[in-house]
C-alpha positions as CSV (number, residue, x, y, z in Angstrom):
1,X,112.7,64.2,124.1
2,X,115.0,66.6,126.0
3,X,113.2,64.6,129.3
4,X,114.2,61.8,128.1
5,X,117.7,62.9,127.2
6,X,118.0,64.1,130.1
7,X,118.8,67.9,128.4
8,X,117.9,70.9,130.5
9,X,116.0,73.7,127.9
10,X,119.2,76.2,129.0
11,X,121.8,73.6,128.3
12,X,120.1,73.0,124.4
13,X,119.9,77.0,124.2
14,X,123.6,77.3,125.1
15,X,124.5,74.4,122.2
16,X,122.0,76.2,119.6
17,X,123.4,79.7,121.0
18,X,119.9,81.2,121.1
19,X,118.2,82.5,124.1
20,X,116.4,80.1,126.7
21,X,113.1,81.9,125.9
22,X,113.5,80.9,122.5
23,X,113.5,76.9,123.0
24,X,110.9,77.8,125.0
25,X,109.0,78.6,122.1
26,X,110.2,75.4,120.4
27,X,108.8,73.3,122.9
28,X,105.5,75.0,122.2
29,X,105.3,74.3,118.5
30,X,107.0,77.0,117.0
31,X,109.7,75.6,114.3
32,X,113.2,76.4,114.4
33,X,115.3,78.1,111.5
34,X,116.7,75.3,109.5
35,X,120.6,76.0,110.9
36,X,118.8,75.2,114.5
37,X,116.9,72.4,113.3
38,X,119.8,70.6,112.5
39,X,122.3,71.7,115.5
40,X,118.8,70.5,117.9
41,X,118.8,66.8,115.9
42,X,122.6,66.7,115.9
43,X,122.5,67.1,119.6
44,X,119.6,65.1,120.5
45,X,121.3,62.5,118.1
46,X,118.0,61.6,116.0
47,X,116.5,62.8,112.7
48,X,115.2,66.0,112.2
49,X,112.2,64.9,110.1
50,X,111.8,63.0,113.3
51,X,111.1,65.9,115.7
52,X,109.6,68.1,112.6
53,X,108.2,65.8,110.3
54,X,107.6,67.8,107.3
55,X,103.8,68.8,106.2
56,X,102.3,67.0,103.3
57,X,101.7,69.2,99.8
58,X,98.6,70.8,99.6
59,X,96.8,70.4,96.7
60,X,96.9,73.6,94.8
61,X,93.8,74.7,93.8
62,X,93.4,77.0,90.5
63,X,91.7,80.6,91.5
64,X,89.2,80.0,88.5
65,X,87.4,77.1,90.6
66,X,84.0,76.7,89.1
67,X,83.1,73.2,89.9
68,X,80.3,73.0,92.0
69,X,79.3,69.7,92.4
70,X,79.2,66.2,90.4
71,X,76.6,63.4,90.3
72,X,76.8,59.9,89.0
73,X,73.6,60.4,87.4
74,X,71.2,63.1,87.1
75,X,68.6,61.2,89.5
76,X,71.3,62.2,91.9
77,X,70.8,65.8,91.8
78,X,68.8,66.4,94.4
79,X,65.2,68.1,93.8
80,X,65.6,70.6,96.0
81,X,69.0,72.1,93.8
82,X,66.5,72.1,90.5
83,X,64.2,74.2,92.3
84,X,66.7,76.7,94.3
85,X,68.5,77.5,91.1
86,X,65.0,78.4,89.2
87,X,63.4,80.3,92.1
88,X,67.4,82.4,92.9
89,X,67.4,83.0,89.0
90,X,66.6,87.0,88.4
91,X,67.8,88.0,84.9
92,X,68.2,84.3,82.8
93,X,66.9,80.9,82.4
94,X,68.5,78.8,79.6
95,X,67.6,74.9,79.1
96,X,68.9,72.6,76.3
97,X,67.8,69.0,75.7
98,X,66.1,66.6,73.3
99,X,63.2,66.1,75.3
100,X,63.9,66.9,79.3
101,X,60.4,65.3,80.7
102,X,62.0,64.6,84.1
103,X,62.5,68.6,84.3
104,X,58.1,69.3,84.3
105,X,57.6,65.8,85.9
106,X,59.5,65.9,88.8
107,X,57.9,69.2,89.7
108,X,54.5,69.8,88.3
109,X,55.0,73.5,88.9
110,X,57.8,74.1,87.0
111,X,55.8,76.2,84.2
112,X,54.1,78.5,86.3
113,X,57.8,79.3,88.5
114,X,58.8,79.8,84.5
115,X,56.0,82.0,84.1
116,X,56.6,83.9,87.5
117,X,60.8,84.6,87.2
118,X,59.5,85.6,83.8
119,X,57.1,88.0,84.8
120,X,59.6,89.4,87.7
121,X,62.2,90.0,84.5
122,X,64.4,87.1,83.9
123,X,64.5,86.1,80.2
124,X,63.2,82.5,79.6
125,X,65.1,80.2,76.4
126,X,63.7,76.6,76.2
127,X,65.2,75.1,73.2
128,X,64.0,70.8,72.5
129,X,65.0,68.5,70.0
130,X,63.0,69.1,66.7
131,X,60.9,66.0,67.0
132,X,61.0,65.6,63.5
133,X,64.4,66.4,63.3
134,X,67.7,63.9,61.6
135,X,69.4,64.6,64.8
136,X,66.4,63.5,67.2
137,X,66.3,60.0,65.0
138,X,69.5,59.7,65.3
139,X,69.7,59.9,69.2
140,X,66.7,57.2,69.1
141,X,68.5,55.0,67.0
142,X,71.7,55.3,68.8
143,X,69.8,54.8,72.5
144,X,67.7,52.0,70.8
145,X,64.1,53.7,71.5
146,X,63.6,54.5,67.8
147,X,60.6,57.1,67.9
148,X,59.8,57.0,71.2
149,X,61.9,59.9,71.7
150,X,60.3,61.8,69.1
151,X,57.5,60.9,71.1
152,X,58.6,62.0,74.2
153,X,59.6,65.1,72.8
154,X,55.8,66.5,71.7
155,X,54.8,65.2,74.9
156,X,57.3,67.1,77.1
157,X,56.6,70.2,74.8
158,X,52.3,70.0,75.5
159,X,53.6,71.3,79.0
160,X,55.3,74.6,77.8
161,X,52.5,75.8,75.3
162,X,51.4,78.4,78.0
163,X,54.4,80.1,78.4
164,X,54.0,81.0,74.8
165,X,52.0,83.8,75.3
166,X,54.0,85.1,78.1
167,X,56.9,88.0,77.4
168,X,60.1,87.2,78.0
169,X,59.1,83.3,77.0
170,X,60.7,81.6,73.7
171,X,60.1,77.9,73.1
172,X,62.6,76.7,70.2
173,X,63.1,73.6,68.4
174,X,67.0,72.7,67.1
175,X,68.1,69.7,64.7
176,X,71.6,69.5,66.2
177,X,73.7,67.1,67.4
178,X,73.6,67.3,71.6
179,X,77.0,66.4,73.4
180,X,75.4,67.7,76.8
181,X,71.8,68.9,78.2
182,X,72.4,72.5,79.7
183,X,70.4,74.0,82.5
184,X,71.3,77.8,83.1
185,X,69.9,80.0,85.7
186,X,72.5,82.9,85.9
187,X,75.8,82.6,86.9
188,X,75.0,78.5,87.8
189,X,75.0,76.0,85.2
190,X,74.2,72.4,85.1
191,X,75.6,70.5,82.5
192,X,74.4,66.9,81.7
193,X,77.2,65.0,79.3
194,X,75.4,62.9,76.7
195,X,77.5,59.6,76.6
196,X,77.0,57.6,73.4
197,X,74.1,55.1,73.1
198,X,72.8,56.3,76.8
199,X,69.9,57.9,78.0
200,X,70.6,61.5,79.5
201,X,68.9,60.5,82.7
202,X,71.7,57.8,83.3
203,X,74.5,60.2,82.4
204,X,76.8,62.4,85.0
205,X,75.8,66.1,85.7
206,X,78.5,68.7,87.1
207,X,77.1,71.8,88.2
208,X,79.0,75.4,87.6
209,X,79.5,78.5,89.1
210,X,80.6,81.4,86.6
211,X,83.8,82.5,87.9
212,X,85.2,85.0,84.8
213,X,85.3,85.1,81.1
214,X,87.6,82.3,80.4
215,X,86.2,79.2,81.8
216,X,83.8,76.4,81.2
217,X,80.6,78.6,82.0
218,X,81.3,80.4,79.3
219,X,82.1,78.1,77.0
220,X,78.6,75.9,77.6
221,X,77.0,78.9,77.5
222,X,78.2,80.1,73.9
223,X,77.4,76.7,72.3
224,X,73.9,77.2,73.8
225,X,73.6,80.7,72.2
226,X,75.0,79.3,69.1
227,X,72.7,76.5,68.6
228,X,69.6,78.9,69.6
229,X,70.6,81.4,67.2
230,X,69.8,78.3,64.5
231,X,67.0,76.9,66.3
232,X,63.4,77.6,64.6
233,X,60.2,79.2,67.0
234,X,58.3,76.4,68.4
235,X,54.8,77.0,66.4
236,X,52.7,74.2,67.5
């Protein structure tokens, strides 16, 4: 611009009353003080915003981030996340469903990793749908499957019966009304919204970190301890 205005750097620094050095560093990207700014785009006879166009607003992001990640639908979440989460987990494993048979059937092994953060001292909660539970014929009605899910509930549970004889293993059964699935292995949390009249598997899932004492985590987590405090020993 000064090129093409045929303005030497020492005659602008003379009109700005600032030392030649200074424009110096102007024409390397530093930006003026606002009083120069303007005697620099008076002089040059254009508009300021045109030789400093101003910086778009950053988002502002709360310090209390959790928010991992999201998925459209829990076929989304990769395998490889279900299986980092339980093999990182060291002191506590919580799930939450109706029935959950994706969680044994997309890895076979699932029980015996149960099992083995069990028997290195993490505290294993697996808490179903009471199959013959108003709540779990409710769900079927409302997804249209009737009994199936009862069904798929004492079929997902026929995997878990050996980790009743392992300490540090509870299997429960609850006869309440599920707004999400949980999944909790420590500090990380995936939560799986139940929408009305849907199947879990086609619902979103948003994974959480545990940031403090006043977020989400915590909140998900105290409906799970709530609803396991009520929920009955599975005694098959």
């Amino acid at each position: 611009m000064l090129h093409q205005r045929g303005i030497r750097p020492e005659a602008l620094a003379e009109v700005c009353q600032v030392d030649p050095k200074t424009v110096s560093r102007w024409l390397g990207g530093r930006v003026p003080h606002p009083k120069h700014r303007y005697r620099v785009a008076h002089h040059l006879r254009v508009e300021e915003a045109f030789l400093w166009p101003p910086e778009p607003e950053t988002l502002r992001v709360p310090k209390n981030v959790e928010l991992v990640a999201t998925y459209p639908n829990r076929a989304e979440v990769p395998r490889e996340t279900w299986l980092s989460l339980l093999r990182e987990a060291i002191e506590q494993i919580d799930v939450l469903v109706f029935s959950a048979t994706f969680f044994v059937q997309s890895n076979p092994q699932v029980v015996k990793m149960l099992t083995e953060q069990a028997g290195q001292g993490a505290r294993v909660r697996l808490c179903f749908g009471d199959p013959n539970g108003a709540a779990v014929a409710a769900r079927g009605r409302e997804e249209g499957i009737g009994e199936t899910l009862s069904a798929k509930i004492r079929a997902s549970l026929t995997y878990y019966r050996p980790l009743l004889s392992q300490e540090r293993c509870e299997v429960r059964l609850h006869d309440t009304t599920l707004y999400n699935s949980l999944f909790r292995y420590d500090e990380n949390l995936m939560v799986n919204p139940h929408i009305w009249g849907q199947p879990a598997s086609a619902n979103p899932v948003f994974q959480l970190k545990r940031v403090d004492n006043t977020g989400w985590f915590d909140n998900y987590t105290e409906s799970f301890d709530a609803i396991w405090a009520d929920a009955q020993p599975w005694a098959p």
